[in-house]
C-alpha positions in Angstrom: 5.5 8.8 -3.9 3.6 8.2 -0.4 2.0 10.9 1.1 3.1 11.4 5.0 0.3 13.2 7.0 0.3 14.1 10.5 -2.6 13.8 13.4 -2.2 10.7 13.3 1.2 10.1 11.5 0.5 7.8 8.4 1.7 7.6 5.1 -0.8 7.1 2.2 -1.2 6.3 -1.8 -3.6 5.7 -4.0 -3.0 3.3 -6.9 -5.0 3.8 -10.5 -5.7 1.2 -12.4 -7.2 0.5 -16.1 -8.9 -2.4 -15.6 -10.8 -4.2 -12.6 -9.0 -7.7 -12.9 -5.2 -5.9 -12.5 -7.1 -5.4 -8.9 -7.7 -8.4 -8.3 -4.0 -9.3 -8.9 -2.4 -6.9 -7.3 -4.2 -7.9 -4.0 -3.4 -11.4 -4.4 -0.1 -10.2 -4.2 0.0 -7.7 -1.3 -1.9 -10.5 0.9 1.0 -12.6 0.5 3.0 -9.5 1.6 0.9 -8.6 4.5 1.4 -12.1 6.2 4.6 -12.0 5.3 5.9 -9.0 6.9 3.0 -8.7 9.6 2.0 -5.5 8.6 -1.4 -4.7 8.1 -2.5 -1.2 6.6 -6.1 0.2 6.2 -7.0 -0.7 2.6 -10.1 0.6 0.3 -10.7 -0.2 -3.2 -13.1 0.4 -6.2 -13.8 -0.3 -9.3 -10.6 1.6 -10.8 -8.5 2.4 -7.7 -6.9 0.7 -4.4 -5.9 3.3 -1.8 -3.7 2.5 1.4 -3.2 4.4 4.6 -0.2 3.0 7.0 -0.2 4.2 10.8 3.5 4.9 11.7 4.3 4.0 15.3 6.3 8.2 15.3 6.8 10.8 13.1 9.6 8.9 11.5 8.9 6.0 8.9 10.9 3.4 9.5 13.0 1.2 7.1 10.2 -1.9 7.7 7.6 0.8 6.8 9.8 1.7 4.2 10.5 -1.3 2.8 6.8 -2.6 2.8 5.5 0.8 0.9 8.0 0.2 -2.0 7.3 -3.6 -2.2 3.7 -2.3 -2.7 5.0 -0.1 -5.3 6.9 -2.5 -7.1 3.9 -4.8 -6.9 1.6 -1.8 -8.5 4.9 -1.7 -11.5 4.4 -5.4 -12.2 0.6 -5.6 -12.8 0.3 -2.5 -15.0 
């Protein structure tokens, strides 16, 4: 479940993972998505964790937001 803050509206999640290579993976894999769907979110990662923050353009997410957070999620279900 993404989080939705306010000041500025986003939604963020943070994704745990066991080992350092599923990273590696998973980011292969939400490249592809990025160029796909020209949607760019703020992205940090460490050794056991990627976190994502995505800007909204209003208070509302909208269904190409939408869609592109649970794509991300359903990447995250595949690699663990």
């Amino acid at each position: 479940m993404w989080n939705q803050r306010e000041s500025p509206f986003r939604i963020e999640q943070r994704f745990e993972f066991e080992e350092y290579s599923k990273i590696s993976k998973f980011m292969e894999k939400i490249d592809q998505l990025c160029k796909e769907k020209n949607m760019y979110p703020n992205i940090s990662f460490g050794k056991n964790f990627v976190s994502f923050t995505i800007f909204l353009d209003s208070e509302e997410i909208t269904p190409s937001e939408k869609d592109f957070s649970n794509q991300i999620d359903n990447f995250f279900k595949s690699v663990i």
